[in-house]
Backbone as a ProteinNet text record, in pm:
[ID]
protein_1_A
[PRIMARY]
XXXXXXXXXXXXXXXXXXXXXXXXXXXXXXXXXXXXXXXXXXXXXXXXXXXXXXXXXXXXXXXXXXXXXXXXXXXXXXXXXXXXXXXXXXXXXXXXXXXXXXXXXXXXXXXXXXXXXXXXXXXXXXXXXXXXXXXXXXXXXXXXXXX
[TERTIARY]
12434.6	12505.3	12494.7	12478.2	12477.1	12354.6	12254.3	12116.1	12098	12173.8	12126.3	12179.1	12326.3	12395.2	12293.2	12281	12135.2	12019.8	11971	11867.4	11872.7	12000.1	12059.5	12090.5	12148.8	12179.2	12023.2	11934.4	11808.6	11732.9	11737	11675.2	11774	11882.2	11962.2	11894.4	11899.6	11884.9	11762.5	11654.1	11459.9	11529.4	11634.5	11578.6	11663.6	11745	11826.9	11751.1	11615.9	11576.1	11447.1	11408.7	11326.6	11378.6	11513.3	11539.3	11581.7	11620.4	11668.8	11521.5	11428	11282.1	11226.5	11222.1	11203.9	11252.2	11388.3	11434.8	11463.7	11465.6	11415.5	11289.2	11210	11060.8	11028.2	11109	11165.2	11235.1	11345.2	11387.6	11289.5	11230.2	11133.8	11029.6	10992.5	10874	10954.9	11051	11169.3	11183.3	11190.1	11205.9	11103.7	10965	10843.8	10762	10820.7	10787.8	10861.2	10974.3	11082	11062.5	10993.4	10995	10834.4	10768.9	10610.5	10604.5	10727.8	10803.4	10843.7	10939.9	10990.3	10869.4	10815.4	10622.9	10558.9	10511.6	10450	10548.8	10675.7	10710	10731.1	10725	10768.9	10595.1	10459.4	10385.7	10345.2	10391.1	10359.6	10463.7	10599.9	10681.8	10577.9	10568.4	10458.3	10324.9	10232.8	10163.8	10162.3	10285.5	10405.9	10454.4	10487.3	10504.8	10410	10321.4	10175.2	10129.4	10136.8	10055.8	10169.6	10231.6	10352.6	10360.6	10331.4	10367	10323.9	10155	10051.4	10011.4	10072.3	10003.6	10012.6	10095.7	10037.4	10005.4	9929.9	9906.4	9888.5	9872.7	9890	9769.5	9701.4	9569.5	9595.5	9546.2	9572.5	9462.1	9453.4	9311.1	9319.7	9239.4	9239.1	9334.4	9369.3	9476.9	9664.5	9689.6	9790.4	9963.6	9942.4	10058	10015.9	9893.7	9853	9789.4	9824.1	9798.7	9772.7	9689.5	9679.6	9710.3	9806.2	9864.4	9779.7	9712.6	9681.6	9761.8	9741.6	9806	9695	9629	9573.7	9559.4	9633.9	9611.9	9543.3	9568.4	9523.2	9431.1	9402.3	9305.4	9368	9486	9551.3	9563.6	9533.3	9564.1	9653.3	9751.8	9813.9	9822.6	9839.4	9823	9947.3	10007.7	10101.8	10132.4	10194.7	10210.6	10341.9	10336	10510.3	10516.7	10626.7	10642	10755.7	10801.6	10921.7	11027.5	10926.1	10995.1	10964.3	11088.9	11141	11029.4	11010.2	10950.9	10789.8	10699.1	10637.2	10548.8	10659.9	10669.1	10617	10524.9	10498.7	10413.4	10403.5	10339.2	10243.3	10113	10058.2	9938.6	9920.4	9869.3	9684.4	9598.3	9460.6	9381.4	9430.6	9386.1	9518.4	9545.9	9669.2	9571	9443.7	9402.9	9380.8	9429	9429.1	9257.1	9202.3	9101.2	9070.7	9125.8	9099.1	9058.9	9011	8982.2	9062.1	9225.9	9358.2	9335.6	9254.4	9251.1	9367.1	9477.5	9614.3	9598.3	9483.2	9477.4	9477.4	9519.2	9522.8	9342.8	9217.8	9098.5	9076	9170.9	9084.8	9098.4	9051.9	9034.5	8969.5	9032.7	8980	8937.6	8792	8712.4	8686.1	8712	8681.4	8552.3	8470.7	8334.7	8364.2	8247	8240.3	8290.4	8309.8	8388.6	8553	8662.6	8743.4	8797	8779.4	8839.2	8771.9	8715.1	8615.9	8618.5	8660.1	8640.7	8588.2	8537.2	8520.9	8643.6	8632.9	8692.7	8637.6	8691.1	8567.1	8671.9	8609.9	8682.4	8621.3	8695.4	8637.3	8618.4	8684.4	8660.1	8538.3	8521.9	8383.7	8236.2	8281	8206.9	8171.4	8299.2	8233.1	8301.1	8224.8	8266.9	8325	8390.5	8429.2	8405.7	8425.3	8376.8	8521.7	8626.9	8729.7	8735.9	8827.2	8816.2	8955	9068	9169.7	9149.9	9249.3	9230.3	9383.4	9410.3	9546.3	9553.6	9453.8	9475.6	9431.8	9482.9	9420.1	9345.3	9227.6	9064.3	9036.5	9054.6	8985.3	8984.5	9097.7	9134.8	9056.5	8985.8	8909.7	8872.7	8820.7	8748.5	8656.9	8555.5	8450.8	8379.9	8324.1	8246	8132.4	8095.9	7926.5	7887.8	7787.5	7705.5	7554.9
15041.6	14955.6	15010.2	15148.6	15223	15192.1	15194.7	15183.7	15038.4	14951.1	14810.3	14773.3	14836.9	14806.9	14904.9	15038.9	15075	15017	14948.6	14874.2	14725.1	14684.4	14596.5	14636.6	14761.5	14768.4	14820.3	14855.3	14931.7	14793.9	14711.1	14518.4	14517.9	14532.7	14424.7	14491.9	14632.8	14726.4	14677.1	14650.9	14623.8	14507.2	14432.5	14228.3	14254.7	14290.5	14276.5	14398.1	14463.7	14526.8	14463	14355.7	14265.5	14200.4	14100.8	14011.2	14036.6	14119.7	14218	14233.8	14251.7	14236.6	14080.2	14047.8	13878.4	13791.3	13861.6	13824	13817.1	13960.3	14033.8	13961.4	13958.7	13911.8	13767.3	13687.7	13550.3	13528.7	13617.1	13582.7	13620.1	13717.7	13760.9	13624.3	13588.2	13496.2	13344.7	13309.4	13245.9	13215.8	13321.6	13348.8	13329.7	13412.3	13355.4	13248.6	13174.5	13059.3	12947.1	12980.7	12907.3	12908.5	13070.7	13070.4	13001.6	13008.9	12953.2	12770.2	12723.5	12550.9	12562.7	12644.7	12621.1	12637	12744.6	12730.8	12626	12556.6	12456.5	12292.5	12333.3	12217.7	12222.9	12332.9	12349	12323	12378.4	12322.5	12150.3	12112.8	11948.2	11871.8	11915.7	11862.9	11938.4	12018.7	12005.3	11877.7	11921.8	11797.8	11639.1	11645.8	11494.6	11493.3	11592.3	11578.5	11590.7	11652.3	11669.5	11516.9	11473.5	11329.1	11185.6	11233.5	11129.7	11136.7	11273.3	11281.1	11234.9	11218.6	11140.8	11022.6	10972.4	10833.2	10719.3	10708	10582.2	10652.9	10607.3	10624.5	10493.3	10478.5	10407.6	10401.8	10330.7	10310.4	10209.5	10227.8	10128.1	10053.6	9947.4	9872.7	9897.6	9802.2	9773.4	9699.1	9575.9	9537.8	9605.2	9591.3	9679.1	9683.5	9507.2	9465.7	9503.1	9544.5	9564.2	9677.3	9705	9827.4	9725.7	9880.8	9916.3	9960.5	9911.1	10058.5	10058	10194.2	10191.6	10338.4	10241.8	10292.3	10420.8	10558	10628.1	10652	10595.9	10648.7	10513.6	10375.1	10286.2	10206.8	10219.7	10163	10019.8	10025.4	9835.2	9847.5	9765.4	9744	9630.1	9671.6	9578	9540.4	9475.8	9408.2	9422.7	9502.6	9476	9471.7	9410.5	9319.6	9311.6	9394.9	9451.2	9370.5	9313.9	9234.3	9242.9	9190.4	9216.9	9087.3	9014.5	8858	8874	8858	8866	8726.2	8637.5	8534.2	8571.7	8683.5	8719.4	8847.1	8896.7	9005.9	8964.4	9080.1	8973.5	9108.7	9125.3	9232.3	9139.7	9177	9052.6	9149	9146.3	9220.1	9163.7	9259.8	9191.8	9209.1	9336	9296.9	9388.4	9326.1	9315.5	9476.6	9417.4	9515.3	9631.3	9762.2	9867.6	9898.6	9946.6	10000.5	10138.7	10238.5	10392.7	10362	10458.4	10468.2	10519.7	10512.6	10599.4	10746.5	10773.6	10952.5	11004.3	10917.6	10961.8	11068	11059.7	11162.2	11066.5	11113.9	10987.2	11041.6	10950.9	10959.7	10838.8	10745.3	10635.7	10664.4	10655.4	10677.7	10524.2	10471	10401	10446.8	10385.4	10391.2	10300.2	10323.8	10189.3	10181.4	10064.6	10025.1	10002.2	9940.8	9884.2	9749.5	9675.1	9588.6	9596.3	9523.3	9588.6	9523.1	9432.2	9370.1	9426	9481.1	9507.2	9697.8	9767.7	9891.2	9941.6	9999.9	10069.7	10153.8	10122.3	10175.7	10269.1	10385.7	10458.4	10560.9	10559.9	10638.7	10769.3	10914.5	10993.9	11062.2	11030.3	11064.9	11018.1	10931.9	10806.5	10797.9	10768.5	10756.6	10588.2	10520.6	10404.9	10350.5	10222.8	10163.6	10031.3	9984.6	9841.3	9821.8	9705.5	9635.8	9582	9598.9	9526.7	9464.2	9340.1	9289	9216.2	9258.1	9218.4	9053.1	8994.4	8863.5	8830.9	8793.2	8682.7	8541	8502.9	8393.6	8472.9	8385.7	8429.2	8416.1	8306.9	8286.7	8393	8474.2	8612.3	8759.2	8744.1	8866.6	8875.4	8997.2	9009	9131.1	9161.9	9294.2	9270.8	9333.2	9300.1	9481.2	9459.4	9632.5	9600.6	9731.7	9727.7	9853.5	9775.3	9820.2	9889.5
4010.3	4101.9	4244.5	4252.9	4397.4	4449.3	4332.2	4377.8	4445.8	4406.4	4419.4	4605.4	4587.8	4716.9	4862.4	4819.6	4888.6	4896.1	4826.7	4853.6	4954.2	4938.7	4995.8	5102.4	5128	5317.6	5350.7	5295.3	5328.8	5395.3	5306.6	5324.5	5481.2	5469.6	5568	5676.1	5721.7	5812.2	5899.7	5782.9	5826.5	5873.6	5855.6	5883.8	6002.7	6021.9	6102.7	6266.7	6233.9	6353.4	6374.7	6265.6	6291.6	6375.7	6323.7	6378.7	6541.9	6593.4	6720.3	6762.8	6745.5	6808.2	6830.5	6771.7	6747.4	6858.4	6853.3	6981.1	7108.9	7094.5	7242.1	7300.7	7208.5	7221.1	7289.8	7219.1	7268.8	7385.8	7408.4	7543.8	7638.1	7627.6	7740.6	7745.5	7651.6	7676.8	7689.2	7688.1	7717.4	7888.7	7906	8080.1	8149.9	8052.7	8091.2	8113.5	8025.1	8038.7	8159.2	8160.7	8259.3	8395.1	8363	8528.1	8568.9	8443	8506.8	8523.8	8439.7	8434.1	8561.3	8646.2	8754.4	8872.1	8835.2	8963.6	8918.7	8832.7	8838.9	8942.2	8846.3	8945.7	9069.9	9122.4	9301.3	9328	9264.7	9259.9	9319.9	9224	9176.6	9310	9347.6	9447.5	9610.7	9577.8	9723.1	9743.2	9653.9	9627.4	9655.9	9622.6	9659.7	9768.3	9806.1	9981.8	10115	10028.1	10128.9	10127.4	10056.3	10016.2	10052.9	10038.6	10118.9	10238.5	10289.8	10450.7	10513.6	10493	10581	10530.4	10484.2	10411.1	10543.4	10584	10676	10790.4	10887.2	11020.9	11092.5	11250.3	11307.4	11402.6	11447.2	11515.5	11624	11719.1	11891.6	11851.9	11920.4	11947.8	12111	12134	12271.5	12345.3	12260.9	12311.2	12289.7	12396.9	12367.7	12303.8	12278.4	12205.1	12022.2	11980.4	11841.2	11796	11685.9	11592.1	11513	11429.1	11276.3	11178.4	11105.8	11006.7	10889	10910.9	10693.3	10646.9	10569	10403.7	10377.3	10369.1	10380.3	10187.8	10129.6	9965.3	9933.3	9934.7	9908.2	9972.3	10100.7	10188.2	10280.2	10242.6	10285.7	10430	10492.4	10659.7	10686.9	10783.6	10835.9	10979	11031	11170	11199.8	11281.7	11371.6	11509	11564	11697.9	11760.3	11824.7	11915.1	12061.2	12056.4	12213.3	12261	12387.7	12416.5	12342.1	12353.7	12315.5	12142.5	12102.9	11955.5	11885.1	11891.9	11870.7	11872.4	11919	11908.8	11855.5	11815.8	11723.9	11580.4	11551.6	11336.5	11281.3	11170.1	11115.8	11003.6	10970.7	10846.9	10805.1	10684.3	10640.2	10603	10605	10650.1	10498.8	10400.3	10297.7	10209.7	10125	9984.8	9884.2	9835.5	9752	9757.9	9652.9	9638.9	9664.8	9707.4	9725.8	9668.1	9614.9	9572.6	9418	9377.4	9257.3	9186.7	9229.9	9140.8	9204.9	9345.7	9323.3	9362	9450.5	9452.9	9587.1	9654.5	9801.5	9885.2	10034.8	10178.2	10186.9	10166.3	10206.5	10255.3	10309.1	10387.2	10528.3	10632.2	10759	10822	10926.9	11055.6	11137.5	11162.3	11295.7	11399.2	11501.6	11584.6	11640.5	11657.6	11701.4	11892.4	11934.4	11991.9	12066.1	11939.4	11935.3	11955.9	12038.2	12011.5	11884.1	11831.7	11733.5	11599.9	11621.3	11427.4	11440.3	11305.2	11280.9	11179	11123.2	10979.3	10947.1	10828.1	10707.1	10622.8	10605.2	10503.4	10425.6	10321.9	10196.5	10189.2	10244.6	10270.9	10142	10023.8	9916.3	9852.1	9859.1	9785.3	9884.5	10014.9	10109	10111.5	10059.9	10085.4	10160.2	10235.7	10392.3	10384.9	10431.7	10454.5	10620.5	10682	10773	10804	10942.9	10885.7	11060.6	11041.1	11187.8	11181.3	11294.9	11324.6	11414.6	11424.3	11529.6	11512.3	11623.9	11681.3	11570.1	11498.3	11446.8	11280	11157.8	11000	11005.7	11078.9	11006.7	11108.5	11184.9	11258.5	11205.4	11079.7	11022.2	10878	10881.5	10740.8	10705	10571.2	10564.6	10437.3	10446.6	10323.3	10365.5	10213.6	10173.4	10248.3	10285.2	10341.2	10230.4	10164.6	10048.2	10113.8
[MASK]
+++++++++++++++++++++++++++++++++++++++++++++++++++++++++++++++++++++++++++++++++++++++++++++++++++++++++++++++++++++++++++++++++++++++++++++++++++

């Protein structure tokens, strides 16, 4: 009977300095892990703010009641038109469609020509161009790819 209860605290002794390693072992890699969850996400929230920060910009033409705003992640341009007279004020947008391929970076950039009404568009990620041309009236406002 002595032998059995010795064998029994001898068992408990091994499980119980297992189990005290096991765990030790765990919290450490516990922490390790938490803290590499908390760097990735301060990670991933920079990312999101780098890329939010610059997403729109604003472009002059020549004339000086109108800009350009694009959208720098999606490629969209809008026409806007500041006056003193409220009745002449209007913002309208020149093309609706997402243009990126989902890459989720600001790579579109405006260029202005010669023209003051017409600029390129170019996807500094892709390298591809659109053709885009503002106007005072809808049938003047457009943009199409140059292939």
């Amino acid at each position: 009977m002595k032998r059995i209860f010795f064998i029994l605290f001898i068992i408990s002794i091994f499980s119980n300095a297992f189990a005290q390693t096991d765990s030790i072992a765990s919290i450490r890699a516990d922490s390790i892990s938490f803290r590499t969850s908390e760097l990735v996400e301060d990670l991933v929230t920079l990312q999101m703010m780098q890329v939010t920060a610059n997403r729109y910009k604003m472009y002059t033409t020549e004339n000086i009641y109108n800009f350009l705003k694009l959208d720098t992640q999606t490629g969209r341009i809008e026409q806007v038109q500041w006056s003193l007279d409220d009745n002449k004020e209007f913002s309208t947008i020149l093309n609706r469609d997402d243009l990126s391929w989902s890459s989720g970076i600001n790579s579109f950039e405006l260029y202005p020509t010669q023209n003051m009404y017409q600029f390129i568009l170019l996807d500094k990620a892709t390298g591809r161009t659109w053709h885009v041309q503002w106007g005072l009236s809808d049938k003047k406002r457009w943009i199409k790819r140059i292939y």
